[in-house]
N, C-alpha and C positions, 0 to 999 in steps of 0.2 A: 488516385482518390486522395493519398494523403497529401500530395503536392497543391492539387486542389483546396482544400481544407486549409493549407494553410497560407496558400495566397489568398484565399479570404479572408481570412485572422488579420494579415497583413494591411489589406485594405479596411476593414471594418474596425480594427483598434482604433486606426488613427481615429476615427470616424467619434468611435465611443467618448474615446477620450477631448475631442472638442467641444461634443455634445456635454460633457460633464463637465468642462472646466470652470465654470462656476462655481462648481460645489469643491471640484481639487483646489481649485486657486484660492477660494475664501480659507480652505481648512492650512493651506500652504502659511497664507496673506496671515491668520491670526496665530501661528505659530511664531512667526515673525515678531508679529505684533507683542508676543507676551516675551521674548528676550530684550535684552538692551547690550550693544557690544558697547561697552565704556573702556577711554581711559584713563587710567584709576589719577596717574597724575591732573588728571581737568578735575579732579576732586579737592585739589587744594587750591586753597584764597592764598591772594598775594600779599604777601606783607608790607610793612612801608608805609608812606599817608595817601591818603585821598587825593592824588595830583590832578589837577582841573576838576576837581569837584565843586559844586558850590557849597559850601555844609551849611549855609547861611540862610539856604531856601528852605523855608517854612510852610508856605503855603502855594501848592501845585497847578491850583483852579479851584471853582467853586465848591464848595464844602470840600476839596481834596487835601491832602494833607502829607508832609512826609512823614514817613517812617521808617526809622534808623534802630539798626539793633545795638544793645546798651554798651555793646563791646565793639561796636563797629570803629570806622575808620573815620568814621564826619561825629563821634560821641563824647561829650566830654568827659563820660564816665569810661572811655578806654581804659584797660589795663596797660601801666605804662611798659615797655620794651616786649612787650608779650607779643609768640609769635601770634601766627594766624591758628596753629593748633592747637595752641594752650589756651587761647580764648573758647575755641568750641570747644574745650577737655574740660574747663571751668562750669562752660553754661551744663553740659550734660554731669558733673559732679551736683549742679544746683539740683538737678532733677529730682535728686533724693528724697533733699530734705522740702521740694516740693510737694512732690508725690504724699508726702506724710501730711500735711497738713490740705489737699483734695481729700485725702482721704477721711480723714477726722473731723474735718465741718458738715456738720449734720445741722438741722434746722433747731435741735433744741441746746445747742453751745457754740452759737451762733458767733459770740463774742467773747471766749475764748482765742479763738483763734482765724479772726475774720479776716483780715489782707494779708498777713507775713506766715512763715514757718514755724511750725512750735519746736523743731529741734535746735535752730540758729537763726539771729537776726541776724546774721551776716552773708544769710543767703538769699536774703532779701533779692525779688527780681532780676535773676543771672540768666535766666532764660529768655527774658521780655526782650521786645521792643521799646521803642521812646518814641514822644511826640513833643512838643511843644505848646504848653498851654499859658496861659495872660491869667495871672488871678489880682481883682481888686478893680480899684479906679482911682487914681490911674494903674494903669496894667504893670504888674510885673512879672517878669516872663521866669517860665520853671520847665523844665525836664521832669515828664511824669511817664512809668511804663504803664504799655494799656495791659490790662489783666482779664479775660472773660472769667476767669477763674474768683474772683473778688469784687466788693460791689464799693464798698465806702474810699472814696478819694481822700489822700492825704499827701503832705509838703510837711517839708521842714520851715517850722515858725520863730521868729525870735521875739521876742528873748528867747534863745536856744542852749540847753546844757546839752554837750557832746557835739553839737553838730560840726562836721568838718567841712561842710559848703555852704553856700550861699542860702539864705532864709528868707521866707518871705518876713517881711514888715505890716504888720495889722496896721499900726497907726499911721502909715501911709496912704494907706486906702479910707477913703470917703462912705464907700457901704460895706466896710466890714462888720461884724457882727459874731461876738460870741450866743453860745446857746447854755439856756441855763437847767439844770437837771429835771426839772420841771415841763421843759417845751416837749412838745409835742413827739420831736423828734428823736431826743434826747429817751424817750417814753418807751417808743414804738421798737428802739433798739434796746432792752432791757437793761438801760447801763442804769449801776444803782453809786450813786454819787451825791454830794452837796454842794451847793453852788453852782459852778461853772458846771458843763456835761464834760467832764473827762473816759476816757478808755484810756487802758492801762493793760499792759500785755506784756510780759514776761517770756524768756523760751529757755531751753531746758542748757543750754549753754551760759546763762546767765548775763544772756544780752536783752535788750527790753526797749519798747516805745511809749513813749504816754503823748496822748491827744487829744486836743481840749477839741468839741465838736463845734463847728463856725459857720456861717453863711457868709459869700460875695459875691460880686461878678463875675464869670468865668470864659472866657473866650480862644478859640482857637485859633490864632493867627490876628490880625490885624483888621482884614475884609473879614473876618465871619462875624456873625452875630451874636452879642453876650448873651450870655444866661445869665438872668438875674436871680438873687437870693439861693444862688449851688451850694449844697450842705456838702461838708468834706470835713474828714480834720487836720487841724492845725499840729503839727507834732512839735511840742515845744522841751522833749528829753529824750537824750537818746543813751543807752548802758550799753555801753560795749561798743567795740566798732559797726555799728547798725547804720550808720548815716554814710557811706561809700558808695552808695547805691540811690538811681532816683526817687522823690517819689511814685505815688501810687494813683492810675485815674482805672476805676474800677467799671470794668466790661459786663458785669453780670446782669442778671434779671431783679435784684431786688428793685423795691422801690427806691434806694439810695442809692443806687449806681449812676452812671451817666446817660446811658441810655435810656433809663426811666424816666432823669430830671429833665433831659433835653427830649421826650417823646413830640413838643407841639412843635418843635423846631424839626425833627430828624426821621421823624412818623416809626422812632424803635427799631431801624434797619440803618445798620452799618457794614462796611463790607471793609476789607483790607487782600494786599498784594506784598505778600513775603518774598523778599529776593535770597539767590541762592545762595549756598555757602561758600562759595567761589566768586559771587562776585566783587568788583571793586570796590566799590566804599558800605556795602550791607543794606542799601538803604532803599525801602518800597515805598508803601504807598497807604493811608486811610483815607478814607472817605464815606462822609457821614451822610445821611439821605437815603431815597430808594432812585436815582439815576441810576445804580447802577443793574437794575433790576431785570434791564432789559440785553446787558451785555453779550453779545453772539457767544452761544455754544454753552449758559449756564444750563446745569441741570438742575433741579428741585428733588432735595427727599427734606421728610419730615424732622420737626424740631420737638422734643419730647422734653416734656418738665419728669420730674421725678421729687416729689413732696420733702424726702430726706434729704434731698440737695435742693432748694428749691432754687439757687443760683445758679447752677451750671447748664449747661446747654449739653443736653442728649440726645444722642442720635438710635435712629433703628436701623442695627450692621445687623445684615440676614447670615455673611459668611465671607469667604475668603479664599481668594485663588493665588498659588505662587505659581506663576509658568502657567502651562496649562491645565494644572490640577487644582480643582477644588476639593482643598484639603478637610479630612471629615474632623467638624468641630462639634461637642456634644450635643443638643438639643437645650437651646434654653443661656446657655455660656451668656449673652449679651441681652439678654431679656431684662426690659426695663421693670426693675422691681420697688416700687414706692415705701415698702416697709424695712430696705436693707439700703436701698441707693446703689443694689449692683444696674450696672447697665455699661455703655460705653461713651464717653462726653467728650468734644474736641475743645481742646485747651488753647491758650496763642501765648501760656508764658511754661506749658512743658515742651524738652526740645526733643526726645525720643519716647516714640508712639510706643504706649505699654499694654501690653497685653495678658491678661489673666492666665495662670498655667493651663488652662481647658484649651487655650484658642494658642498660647504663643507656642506649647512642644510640637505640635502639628506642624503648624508655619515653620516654625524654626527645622523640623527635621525633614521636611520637602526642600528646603533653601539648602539644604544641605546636600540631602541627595543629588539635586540637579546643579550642584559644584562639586561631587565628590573626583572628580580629576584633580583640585588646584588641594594646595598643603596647609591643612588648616596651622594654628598659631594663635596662641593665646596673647587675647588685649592685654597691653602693659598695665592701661589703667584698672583694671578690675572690673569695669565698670559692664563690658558686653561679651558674651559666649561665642560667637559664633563668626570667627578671623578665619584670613586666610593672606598664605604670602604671596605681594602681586606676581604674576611669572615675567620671566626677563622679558617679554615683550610689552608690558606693560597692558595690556590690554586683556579684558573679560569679559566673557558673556554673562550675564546676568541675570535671573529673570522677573522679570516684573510681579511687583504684587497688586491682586484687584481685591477692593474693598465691595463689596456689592450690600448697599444700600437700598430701602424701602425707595420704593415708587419706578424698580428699576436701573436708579441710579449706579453704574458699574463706574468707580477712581482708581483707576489706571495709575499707579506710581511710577516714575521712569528710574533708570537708576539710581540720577542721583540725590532720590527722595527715599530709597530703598536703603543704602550702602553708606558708610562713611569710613575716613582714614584712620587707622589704628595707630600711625605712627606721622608724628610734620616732615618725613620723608617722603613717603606715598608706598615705603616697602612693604606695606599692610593693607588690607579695608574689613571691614566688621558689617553684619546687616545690623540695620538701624532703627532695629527694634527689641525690645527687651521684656524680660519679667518686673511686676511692681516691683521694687526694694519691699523683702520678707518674704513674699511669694504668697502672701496669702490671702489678699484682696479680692473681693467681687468688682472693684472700680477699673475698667479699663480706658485710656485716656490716649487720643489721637494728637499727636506732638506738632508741635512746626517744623519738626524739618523734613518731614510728612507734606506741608503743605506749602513749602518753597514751588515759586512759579505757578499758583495756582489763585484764580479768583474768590475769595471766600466770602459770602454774603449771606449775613446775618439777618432774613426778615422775621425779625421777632414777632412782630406786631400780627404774621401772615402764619406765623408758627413753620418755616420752614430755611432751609440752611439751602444755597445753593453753590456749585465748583463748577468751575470752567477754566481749563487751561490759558495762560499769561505769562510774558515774559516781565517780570518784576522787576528785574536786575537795573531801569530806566537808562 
């Protein structure tokens, strides 16, 4: 009998187990799916220049556009002889004094502290991107970072006190236009002035900007179409070393951003393709329009305003999975709240995705758990908690973090959206996520190197934000 019994076992297992593989395989398939074996060395960018690049290309196709990071390889705001690690160690030092001034622009001091840092103008855009913009008629060409994070575009103007590059020329330009304290615009922005509309900005380091507010034409590339009468300011002073860095073309929702001026031209949706930090010359992609709306494989969650920020773009994060755990985050952690401005906003000039202590000791102490074989090792820089030394064979398992967004939407990070080098050896890597600077914010803010290789569409007009996987790197 018992012989019997279990040459049935023998024939009927098999049996079970085919009839079930769908269910073993999928549960197999997404355990899979939620590690990443990396390695750690395909984490570092190559040093050196841009060999066979063209850095001269401007414009990709119709409303496309390149987009080069400030420190990149094709940039002429490169840091000179700096490796490939001291540039990313720079941009993520920017984050700081980023972070401080996301955090402090509230809709009622507005103009306090609208496009730069209140702790240092010398950290002016270290995180951004660059684009390429024509301002005047005839066009004169500038390097401005895009900011979603800021709305009012500005350049360096001469007559220029401080500046140490090139300025644009008013009296070059045939429809340039100062604005006078009175205008309308000048009004609407609370700037209290006589004469000319000046802003005037100060930060606690004792570096400073002032800039008289202007209208002209503004164009992207050569083939795009001008915008006429683009309100921006003119920055014609700079205190301190503040001018090292490009100007500013501002991403946000106010009515003074770019987006809003250009809404009959670009219908308020723009998208962009961040390449990785390993790649050759750093350098993706913009593109203004809704073409790309249709791109295979985006997904749609919603875009949420929030009154206290009324510029930034807020998203609804339901939670969080590392590996296969969804990590228990308190009830409420990213809930968008219009009377505080807590909630969670994706940014395109912070470069590590910051997380509130409710949501990041979770995250961080599951990422840890599910590395507890490798040797952890504190960051040189100060700047991240959570190292480890690579093992001689250079290679990790990893495991992915999922962002789970309203409408369903589940962002899958791969490693190396997740992980960064702790050392320009590769004998290190860090997860590449953090608490605010102080630890005591309600603002959590989704970084770019979060959103390296990935499609990011901006339909404002549609009120919703869409990701679909991309290889950026071109």
């Amino acid at each position: 009998m018992r012989m019997a019994k279990l040459v049935a076992f023998l024939v009927v297992f098999p049996i079970l187990l085919l009839l079930g593989v769908g269910v073993l395989g999928e549960k197999n398939k997404n355990k899979n799916y939620k590690v990443d074996i990396v390695n750690v060395a395909s984490l570092r960018g190559k040093d050196g220049d841009a060999e066979g690049k063209n850095c001269s290309a401007i414009q990709l196709g119709e409303s496309s556009f390149a987009l080069m990071h400030a420190r990149g390889k094709c940039s002429p705001f490169r840091l000179p002889n700096a490796t490939w690690f001291a540039t990313i160690l720079e941009a993520i030092k920017g984050d700081v004094y980023r972070y401080q001034v996301l955090t402090r622009r509230r809709n009622t001091e507005k103009l306090v502290d609208e496009d730069v840092p209140l702790a240092s103008g010398n950290a002016v855009n270290t995180g951004n991107y660059i684009i390429k913009l024509e301002f005047g008629t005839p066009g004169q060409s500038f390097y401005t970072a895009i900011d979603t994070g800021s709305d009012v575009t500005w350049i360096p103007c001469s007559p220029c006190s401080g500046c140490t590059r090139q300025a644009f020329e008013p009296s070059k330009s045939t429809t340039f236009n100062y604005l006078s304290c009175d205008s309308q615009p000048c009004q609407d922005l609370g700037i209290s002035c006589s004469g000319n509309c000046v802003r005037t900005q100060r930060y606690g380091d004792g570096t400073g900007v002032d800039e008289l507010l202007s209208t002209d034409t503004v164009a992207l590339g050569s083939q795009s179409q001008p915008v006429q009468q683009f309100l921006f300011g003119c920055a014609n002073a700079f205190i301190g070393n503040t001018n090292n860095d490009p100007g500013l073309v501002g991403f946000g929702r106010d009515a003074t951003s770019f987006v809003s001026q250009t809404a009959e031209l670009y219908d308020r949706t723009f998208s962009y393709c961040l390449p990785s930090r390993n790649s050759r010359d750093f350098t993706g992609s913009l593109q203004l329009g809704k073409g790309p709306l249709s791109a295979p494989g985006l997904q749609f969650t919603p875009l949420l305003s929030n009154a206290a920020r009324p510029s930034f773009y807020y998203l609804a994060l339901n939670g969080i999975s590392v590996g296969e755990e969804r990590v228990s985050i308190p009830a409420g952690t990213f809930e968008n709240d219009e009377s505080t401005g807590r909630g969670i906003i994706i940014d395109s000039g912070t470069v590590i995705t910051r997380l509130v202590e409710r949501a990041y000791n979770p995250v961080r102490d599951s990422f840890r758990l599910q590395l507890s074989g490798l040797t952890m090792v504190e960051d040189s820089s100060g700047f991240l908690d959570t190292c480890y030394k690579t093992p001689p064979s250079g290679q990790v398992t990893v495991p992915q973090i999922t962002l789970h967004f309203d409408n369903n939407v589940d962002l899958t990070l791969p490693a190396k959206n997740t992980i960064t080098l702790a050392d320009d050896q590769g004998s290190a890597f860090c997860l590449a996520f953090a608490l605010p600077p102080g630890g005591s914010s309600d603002l959590s803010v989704l970084g770019n190197h979060q959103q390296q290789n990935l499609l990011v569409v901006y339909d404002v007009a549609g009120s919703r934000l869409g990701f679909a996987s991309q290889n950026c790197d071109g």
